[in-house]
Legacy VTK file of the C-alpha trace (Angstrom):
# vtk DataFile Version 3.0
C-alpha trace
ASCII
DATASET POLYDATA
POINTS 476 float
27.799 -2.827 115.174
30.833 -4.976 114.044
31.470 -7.995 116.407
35.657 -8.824 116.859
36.776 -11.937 118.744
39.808 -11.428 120.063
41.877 -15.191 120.822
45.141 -14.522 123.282
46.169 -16.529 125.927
47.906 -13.056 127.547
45.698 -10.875 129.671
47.509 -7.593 128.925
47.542 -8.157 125.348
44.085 -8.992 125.567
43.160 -5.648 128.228
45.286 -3.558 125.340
43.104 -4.555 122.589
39.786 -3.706 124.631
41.044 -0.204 125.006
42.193 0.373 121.396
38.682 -1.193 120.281
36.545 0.692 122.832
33.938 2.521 120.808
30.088 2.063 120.318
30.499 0.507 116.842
32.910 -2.448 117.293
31.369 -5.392 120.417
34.487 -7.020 121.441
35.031 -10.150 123.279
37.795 -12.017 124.390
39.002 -15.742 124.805
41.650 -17.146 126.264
42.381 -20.514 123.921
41.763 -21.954 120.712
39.484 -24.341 122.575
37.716 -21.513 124.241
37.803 -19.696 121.243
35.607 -22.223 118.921
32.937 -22.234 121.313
32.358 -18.455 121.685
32.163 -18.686 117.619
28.560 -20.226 117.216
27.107 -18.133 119.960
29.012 -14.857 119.066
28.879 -15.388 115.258
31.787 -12.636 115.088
32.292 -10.827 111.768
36.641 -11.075 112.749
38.622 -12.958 114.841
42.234 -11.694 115.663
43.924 -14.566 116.750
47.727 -15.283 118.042
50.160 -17.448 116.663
51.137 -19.216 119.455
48.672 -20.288 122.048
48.652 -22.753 125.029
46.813 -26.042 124.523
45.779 -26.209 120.824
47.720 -24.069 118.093
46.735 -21.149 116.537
47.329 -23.004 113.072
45.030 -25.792 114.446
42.627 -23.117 115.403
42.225 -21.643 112.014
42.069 -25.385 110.220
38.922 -25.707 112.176
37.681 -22.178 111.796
37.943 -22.523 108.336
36.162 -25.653 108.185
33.489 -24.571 109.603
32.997 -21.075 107.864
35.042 -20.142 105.011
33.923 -16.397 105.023
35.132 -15.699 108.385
38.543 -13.181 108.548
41.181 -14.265 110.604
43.924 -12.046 111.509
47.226 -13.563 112.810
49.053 -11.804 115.419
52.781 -13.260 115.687
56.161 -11.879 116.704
59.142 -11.426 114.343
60.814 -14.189 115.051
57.446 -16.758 113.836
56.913 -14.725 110.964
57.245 -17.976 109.034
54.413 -19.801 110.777
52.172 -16.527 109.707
53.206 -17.174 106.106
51.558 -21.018 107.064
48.789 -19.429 108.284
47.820 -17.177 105.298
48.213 -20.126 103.044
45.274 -21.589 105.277
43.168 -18.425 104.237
43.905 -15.923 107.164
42.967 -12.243 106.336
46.266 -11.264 107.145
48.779 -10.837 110.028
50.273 -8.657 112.684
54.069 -8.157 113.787
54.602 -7.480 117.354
54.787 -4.945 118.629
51.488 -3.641 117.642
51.117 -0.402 115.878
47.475 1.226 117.323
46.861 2.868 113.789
47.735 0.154 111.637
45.697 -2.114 113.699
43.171 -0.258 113.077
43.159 0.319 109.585
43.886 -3.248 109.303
40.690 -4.098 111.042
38.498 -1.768 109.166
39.712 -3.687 106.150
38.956 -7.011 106.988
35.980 -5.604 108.777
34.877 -4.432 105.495
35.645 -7.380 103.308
33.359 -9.641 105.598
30.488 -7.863 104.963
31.333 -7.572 101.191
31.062 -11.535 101.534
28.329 -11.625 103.615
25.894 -9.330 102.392
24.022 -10.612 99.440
23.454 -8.410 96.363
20.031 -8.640 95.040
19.673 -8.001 91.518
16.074 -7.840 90.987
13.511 -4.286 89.317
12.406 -3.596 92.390
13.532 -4.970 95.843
10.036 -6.037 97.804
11.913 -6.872 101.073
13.199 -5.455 103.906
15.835 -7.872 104.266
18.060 -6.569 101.349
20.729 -3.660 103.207
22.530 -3.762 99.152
20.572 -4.216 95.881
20.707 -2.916 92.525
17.546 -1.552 90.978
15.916 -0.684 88.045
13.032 -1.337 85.487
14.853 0.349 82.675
15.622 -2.181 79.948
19.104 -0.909 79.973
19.218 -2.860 83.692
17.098 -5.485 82.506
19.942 -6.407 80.236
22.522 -6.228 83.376
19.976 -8.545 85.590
19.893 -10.640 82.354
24.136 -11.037 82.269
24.451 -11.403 85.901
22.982 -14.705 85.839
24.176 -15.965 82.871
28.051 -15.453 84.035
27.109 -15.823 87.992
26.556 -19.648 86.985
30.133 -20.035 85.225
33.592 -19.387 85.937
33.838 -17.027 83.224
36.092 -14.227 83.187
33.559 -10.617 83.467
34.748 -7.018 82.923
32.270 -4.450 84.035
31.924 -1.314 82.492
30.386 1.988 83.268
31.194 5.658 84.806
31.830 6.451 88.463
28.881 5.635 90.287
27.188 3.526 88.222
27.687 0.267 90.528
30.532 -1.214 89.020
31.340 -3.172 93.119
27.761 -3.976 93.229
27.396 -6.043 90.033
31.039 -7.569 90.849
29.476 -8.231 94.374
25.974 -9.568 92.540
28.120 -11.775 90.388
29.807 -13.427 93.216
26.735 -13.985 95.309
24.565 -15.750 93.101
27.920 -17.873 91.668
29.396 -21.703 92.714
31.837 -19.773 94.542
29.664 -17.661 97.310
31.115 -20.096 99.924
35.073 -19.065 99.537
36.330 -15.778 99.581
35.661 -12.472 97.780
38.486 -9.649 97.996
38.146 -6.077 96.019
41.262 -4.255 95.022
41.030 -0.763 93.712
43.847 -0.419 91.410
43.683 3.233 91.233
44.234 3.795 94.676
47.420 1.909 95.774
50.679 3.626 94.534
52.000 2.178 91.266
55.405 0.649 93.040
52.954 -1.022 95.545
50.226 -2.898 93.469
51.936 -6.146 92.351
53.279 -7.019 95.620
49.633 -6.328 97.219
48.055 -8.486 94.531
51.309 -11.416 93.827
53.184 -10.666 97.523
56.687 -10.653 97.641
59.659 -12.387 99.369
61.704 -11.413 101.869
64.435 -8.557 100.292
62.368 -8.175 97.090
62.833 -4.532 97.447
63.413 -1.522 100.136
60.989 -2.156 102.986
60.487 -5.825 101.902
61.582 -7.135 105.848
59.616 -10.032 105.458
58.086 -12.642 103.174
53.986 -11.377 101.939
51.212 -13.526 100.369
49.746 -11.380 97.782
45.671 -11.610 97.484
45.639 -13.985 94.418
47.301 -16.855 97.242
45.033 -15.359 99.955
42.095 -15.690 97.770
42.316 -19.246 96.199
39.494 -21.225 95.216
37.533 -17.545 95.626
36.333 -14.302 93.435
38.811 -11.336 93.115
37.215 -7.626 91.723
39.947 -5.995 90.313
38.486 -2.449 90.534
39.629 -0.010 87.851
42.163 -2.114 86.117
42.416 0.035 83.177
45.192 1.605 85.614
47.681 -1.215 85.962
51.207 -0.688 84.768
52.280 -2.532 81.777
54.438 -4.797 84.707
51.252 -5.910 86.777
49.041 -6.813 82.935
51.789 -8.948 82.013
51.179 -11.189 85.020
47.619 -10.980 85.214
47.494 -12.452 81.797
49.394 -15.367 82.981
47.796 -15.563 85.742
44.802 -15.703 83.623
46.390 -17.692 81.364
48.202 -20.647 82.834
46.467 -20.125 86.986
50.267 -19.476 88.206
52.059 -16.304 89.320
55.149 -15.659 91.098
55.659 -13.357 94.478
57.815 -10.362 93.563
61.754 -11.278 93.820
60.749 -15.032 93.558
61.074 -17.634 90.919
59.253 -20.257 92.048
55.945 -20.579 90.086
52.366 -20.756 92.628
49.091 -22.496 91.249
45.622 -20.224 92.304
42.387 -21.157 91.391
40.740 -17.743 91.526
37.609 -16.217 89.350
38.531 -12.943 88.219
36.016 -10.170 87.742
37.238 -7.032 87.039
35.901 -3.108 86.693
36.754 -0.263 84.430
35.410 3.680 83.972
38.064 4.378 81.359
37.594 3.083 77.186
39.801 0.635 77.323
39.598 -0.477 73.350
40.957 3.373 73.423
43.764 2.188 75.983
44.267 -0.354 73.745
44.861 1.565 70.084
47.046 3.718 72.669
50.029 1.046 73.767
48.380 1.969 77.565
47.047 -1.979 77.968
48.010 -4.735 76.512
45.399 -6.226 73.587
45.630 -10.002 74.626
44.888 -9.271 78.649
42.221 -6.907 77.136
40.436 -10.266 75.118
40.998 -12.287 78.012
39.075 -10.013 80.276
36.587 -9.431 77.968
34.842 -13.080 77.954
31.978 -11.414 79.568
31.134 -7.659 79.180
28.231 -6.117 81.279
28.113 -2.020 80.718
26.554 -0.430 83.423
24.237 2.538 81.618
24.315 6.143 83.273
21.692 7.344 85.193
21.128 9.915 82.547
20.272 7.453 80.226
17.453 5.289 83.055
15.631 8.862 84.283
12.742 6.109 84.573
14.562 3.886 87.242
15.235 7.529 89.934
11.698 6.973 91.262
12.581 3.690 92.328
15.736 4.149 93.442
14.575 7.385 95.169
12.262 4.498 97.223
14.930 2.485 97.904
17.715 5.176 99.100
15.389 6.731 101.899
14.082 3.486 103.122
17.910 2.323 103.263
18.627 5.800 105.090
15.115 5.602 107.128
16.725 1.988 108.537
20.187 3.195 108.903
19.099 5.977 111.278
16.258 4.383 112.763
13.663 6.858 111.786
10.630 6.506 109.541
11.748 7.399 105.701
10.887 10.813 104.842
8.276 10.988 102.006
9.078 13.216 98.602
7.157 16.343 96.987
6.280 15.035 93.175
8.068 18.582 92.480
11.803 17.012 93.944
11.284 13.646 91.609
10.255 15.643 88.342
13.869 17.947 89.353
15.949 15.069 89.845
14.531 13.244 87.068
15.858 16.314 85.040
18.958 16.516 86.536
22.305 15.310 84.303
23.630 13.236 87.354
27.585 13.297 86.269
28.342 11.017 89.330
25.353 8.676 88.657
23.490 6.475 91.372
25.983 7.650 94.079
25.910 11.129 93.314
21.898 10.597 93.855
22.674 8.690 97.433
24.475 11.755 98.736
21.909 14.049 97.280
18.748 12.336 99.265
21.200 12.027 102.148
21.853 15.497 102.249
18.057 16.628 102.013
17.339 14.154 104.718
19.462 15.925 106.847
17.943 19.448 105.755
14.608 18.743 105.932
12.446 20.578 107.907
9.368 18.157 107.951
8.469 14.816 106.898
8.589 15.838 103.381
11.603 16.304 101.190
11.086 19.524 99.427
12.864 21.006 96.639
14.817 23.514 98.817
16.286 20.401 100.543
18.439 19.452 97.883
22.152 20.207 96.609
21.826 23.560 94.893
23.365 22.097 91.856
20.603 19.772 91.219
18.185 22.416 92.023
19.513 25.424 90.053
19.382 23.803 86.473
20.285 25.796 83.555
23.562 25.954 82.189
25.325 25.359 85.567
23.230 22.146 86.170
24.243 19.977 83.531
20.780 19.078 82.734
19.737 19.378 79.273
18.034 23.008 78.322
14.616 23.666 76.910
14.422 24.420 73.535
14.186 27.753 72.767
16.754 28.928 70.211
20.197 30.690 70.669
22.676 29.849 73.072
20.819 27.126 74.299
20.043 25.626 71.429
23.962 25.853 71.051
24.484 24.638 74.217
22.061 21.323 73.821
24.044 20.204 70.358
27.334 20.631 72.082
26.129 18.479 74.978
24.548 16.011 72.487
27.861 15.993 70.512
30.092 15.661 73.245
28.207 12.605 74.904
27.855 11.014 72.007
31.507 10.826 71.124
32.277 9.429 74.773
29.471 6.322 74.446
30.574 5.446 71.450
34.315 5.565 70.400
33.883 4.688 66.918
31.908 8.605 66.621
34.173 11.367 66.126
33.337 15.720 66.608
34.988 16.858 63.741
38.471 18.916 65.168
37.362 22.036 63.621
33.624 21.676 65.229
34.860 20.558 68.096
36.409 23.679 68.630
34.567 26.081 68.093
32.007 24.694 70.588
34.518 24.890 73.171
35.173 28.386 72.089
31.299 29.251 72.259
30.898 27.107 75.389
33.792 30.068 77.111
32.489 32.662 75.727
29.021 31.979 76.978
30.442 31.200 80.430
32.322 34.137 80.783
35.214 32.019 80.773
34.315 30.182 84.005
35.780 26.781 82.698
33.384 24.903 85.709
30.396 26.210 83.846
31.616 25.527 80.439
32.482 21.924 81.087
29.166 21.552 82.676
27.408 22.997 79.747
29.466 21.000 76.685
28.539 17.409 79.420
32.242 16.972 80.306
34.858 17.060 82.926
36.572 20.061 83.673
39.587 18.107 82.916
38.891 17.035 79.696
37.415 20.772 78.628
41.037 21.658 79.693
43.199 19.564 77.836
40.772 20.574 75.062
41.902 23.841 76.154
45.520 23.250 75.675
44.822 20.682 72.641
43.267 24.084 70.110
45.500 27.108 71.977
42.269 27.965 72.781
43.191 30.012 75.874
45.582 32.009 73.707
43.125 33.315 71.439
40.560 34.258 73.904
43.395 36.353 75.681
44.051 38.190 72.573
40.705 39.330 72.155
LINES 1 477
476 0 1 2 3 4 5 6 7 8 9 10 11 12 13 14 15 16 17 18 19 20 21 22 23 24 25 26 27 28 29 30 31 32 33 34 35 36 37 38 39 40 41 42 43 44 45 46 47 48 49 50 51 52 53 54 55 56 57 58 59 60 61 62 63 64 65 66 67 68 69 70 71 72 73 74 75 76 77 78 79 80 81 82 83 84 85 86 87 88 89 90 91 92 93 94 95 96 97 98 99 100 101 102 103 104 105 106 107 108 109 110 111 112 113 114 115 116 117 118 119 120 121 122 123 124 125 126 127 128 129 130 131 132 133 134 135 136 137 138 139 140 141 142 143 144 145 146 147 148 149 150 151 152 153 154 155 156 157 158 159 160 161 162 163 164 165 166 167 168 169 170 171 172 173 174 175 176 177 178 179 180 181 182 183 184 185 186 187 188 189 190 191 192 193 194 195 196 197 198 199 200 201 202 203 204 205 206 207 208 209 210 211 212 213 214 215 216 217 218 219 220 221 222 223 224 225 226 227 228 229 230 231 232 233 234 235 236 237 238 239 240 241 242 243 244 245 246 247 248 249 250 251 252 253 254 255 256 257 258 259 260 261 262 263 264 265 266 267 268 269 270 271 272 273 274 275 276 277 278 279 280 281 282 283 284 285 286 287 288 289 290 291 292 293 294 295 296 297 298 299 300 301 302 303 304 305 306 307 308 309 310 311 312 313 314 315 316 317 318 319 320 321 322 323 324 325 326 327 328 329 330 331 332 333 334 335 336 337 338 339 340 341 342 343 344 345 346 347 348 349 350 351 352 353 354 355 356 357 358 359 360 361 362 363 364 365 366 367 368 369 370 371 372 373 374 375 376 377 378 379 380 381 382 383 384 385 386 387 388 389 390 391 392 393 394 395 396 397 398 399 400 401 402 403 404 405 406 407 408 409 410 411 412 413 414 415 416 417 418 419 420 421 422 423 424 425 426 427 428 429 430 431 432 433 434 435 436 437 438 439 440 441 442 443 444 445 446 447 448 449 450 451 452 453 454 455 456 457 458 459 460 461 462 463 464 465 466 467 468 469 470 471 472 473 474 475
């Protein structure tokens, strides 16, 4: 349960925000001052406070000078009404979250609140980074005892003790957030903010204003002036999640802000100093990007002070045990219920399994089965028929055994091996014809083909389209 202290010296504004907030997972509580306010703090220990602007007795700008003071990590929300918009803009210079107009929009609240609800515990929960996690304490670790994640462990400490720049590396799933998270935790900086932006998912026109702000006018919609998350975050850790997605626009001033420590809001000229340790998070080959003209070569060396490449599950089959441990004893305390045990049978399957969405692909999986199990034990049945069905529709590797499968396995091997290493190139004449074999094999069915040539249906399609392969299987 997430704790909100709410600090409004109105009672209906204060009986409103009770009944948006009235469900079983968010404890709210009220005060009626700043004064007031800083006392229910120590006792409550809230993970927000939503505060207003304008307060009797002491001001809600005094307020948040001593909030801050006394913890850093806490999110403050600002509510304020149009016409002290510019006292906000004061505020979030202080290091509020963010801030509210009046009058209140229920949903945005809301998703507003889930945000900053979110962000506290990605400060206050501490990511452990050790083989195997020995306490109960830990909600968020990352494990292993391959020596693939020894050599992660190894890097997180060496750049958690600088201000280095880091890029992570490593598929979907892998725990890009976590190591980011791991990083900040363990650095000089664990005591000032930490905000994650996923570059993939805010529209294109959108990004640079959420990460620079903007001033008032900068463009259609831009009613008032916004601090961006580089001001909001000063003297903090920013994880700039999938980067390799940035417009050529938004690279040019994250190298300067790189660079020189200044950016400028969008439609303003006036230069702004942030001291902020960048970390930042990519799935996609971005010395490909590079060759390309899709990112810019000198942001790409400045990121890459400090790489840490986050291996596949594939690749660690000796590290699902452990994390098998660790996911039901996580779910066990989430629910409140004794962890299930595990037939030997459903670790041998999953160890065989090719796991395309990695460690989080195997959270959903023991989720699911500890929903479907009929007993203490997790049995085989109990799991995503994907994993259990193997084969060619699996995506785990095939026994040897001649034929297609044989087929099948080189094409796989082939195929994986160009996408770990880019300097490794399939031949364009092999390359197709595996494709072609992979089809014909399939029946077609381009999910099962993909699956059994290791790739994404995507990529099998614009392999497709690349030979005119679709044309010539028509024909026949």
């Amino acid at each position: 349960m997430s704790k909100v202290l709410l600090i409004d010296d109105e009672e209906d504004v204060r009986y409103s925000f009770q009944r948006i907030f009235d469900s079983p997972e968010i404890e709210m509580a009220t005060a009626s001052s700043g004064e007031e306010g800083l006392k229910v703090i120590p006792k409550l220990k809230p993970d927000l406070v939503l505060m207003d602007i304008r307060l009797g007795g002491m001001t809600g700008l005094e307020t948040l000078r001593r909030i801050r003071a006394v913890d850093p990590k806490l999110p403050v929300i600002l509510m304020t009404a149009y016409g002290t918009t510019q006292a906000a803009i004061e505020a979030m210079k202080l290091g509020a979250y963010d801030y509210l107009l009046k009058p209140f929009d229920a949903v945005k609240i809301k998703e507003l609140v889930a945000g900053a609800l979110k962000a506290a515990r990605d400060m206050r929960q501490v990511v452990s980074y050790q083989p195997l996690l020995e306490s109960e304490d830990y909600e968020l670790g990352i494990v292993g005892r391959s020596q693939g994640m020894q050599n992660v462990f190894k890097l997180i400490g060496q750049v958690a003790a600088t201000d280095a720049t880091a890029l992570i590396t490593g598929e979907s799933g892998t725990g890009k957030e976590l190591v980011a998270r791991a990083i900040y935790h363990h650095s000089n900086r664990n005591s000032q903010p930490f905000l994650a932006v996923n570059c993939a998912a805010i529209p294109e026109q959108l990004l640079e204003s959420e990460l620079f702000g903007h001033e008032r006018g900068a463009f259609t919609g831009a009613t008032v002036q916004r601090i961006g998350k580089f001001e909001q975050c000063n003297k903090g850790t920013i994880f700039l999640d999938e980067i390799g997605d940035m417009t050529p626009a938004t690279q040019t001033k994250i190298l300067r802000v790189l660079q020189s420590g200044t950016f400028e809001r969008v439609g303003g000229n006036l230069p702004i100093q942030s001291d902020v340790r960048v970390v930042a998070a990519t799935n996609k080959p971005l010395e490909r990007a590079v060759a390309g003209g899709q990112f810019r070569e000198d942001l790409f060396y400045r990121l890459n002070v400090v790489r840490i490449a986050i291996p596949p599950l594939r690749e660690r089959a000796e590290d699902i045990p452990l994390l098998v441990n660790y996911f039901l004893e996580k779910i066990g305390r989430e629910q409140r219920r004794r962890p299930r045990s595990v037939a030997a049978t459903v670790v041998k399957t999953l160890e065989k399994y090719h796991w395309p969405g990695n460690v989080r692909e195997l959270e959903n999986a023991l989720r699911r089965a500890h929903v479907m199990a009929k007993s203490d034990a997790i049995l085989s049945g109990d799991l995503p028929p994907e994993i259990c069905g193997q084969g060619a529709t699996s995506g785990a590797a095939p026994a040897a055994g001649g034929g297609a499968d044989d087929a099948a396995s080189l094409a796989r091997q082939l195929f994986q091996w160009a996408r770990r290493d880019p300097k490794l190139k399939v031949l364009p004449a092999v390359e197709r014809e595996l494709v072609i074999q992979a089809l014909k094999e399939t029946n077609d069915n381009q999910v099962h083909a993909a699956r059994v040539l290791g790739i994404t249906r995507a990529t099998l399609r614009k392999r497709i389209e690349k030979f005119g392969i679709q044309r010539e299987l028509n024909v026949k």
